[in-house]
Legacy VTK file of the C-alpha trace (Angstrom):
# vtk DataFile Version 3.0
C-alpha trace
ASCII
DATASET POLYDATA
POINTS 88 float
-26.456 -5.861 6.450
-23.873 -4.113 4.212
-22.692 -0.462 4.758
-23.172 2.096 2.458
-20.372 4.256 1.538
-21.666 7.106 3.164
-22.524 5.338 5.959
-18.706 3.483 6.139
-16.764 7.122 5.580
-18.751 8.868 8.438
-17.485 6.140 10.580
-14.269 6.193 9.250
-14.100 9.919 10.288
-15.734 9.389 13.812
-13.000 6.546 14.497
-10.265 9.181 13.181
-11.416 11.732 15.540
-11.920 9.027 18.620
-8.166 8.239 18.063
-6.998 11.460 17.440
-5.082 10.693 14.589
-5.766 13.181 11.144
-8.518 12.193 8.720
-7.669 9.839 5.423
-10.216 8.770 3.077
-10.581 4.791 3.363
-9.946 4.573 -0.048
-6.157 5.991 1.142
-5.647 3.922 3.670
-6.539 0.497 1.758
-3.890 1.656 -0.728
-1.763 2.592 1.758
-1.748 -0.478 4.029
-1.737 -2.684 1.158
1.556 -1.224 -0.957
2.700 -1.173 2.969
1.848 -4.938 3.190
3.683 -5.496 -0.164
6.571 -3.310 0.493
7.466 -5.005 3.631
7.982 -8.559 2.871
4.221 -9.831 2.445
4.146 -12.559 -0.187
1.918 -10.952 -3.000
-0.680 -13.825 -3.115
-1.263 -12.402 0.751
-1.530 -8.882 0.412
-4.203 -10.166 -2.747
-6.236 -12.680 -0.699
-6.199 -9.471 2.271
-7.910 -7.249 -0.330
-10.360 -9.770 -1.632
-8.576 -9.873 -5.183
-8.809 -12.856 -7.071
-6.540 -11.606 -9.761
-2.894 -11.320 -7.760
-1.911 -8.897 -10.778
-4.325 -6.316 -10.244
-3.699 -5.686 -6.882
-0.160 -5.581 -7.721
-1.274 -3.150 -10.723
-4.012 -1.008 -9.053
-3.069 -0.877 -5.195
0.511 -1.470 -4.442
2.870 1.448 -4.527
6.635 1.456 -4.331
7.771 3.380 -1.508
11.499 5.221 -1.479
13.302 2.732 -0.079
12.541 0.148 -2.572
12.970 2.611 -5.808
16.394 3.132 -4.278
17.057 -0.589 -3.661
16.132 -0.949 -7.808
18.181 2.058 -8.313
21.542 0.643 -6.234
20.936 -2.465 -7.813
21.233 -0.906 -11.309
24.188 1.113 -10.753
25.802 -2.152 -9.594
24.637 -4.215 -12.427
25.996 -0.883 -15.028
29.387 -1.036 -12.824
28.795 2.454 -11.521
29.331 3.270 -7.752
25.984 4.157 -5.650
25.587 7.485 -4.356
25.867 6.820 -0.785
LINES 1 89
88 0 1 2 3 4 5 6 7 8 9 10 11 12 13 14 15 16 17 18 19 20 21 22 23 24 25 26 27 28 29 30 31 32 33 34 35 36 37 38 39 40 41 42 43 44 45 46 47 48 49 50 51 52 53 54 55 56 57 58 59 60 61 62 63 64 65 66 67 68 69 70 71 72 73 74 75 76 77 78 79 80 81 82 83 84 85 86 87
């Protein structure tokens, strides 16, 4: 039988409070695991198939994030490309 939303974020929020860890919407914490997923070496098709996406370039598009580290990797890798030293 399929769980309503309601029904999935009140047990969301019973879990959180069993674990005693602070409350995120589900809706967070699929975006959040998934640009985690992506950011940390997870081939793409992966972190897709783990969402249920068909379409590898939405969940790319919709649901993965860059974190810091990899918009300063991009950002090193520019500077090196331009010939400009990388703020350390």
């Amino acid at each position: 039988m399929p769980v309503q939303d309601g029904q999935a974020s009140a047990r969301g929020a019973k879990a959180h409070g069993a674990a005693g860890v602070r409350r995120v919407r589900l809706y967070d914490a699929r975006h959040a695991c998934l640009s985690w997923m992506a950011n940390n070496g997870v081939p793409d098709t992966v972190v897709s198939a783990w969402a249920g996406h068909s379409d590898l370039s939405f969940t790319k598009r919709v649901y993965v994030h860059p974190d810091p580290q990899s918009l300063k990797a991009g950002s090193d890798k520019l500077s090196e490309l331009l010939g400009a030293q990388a703020p350390a």
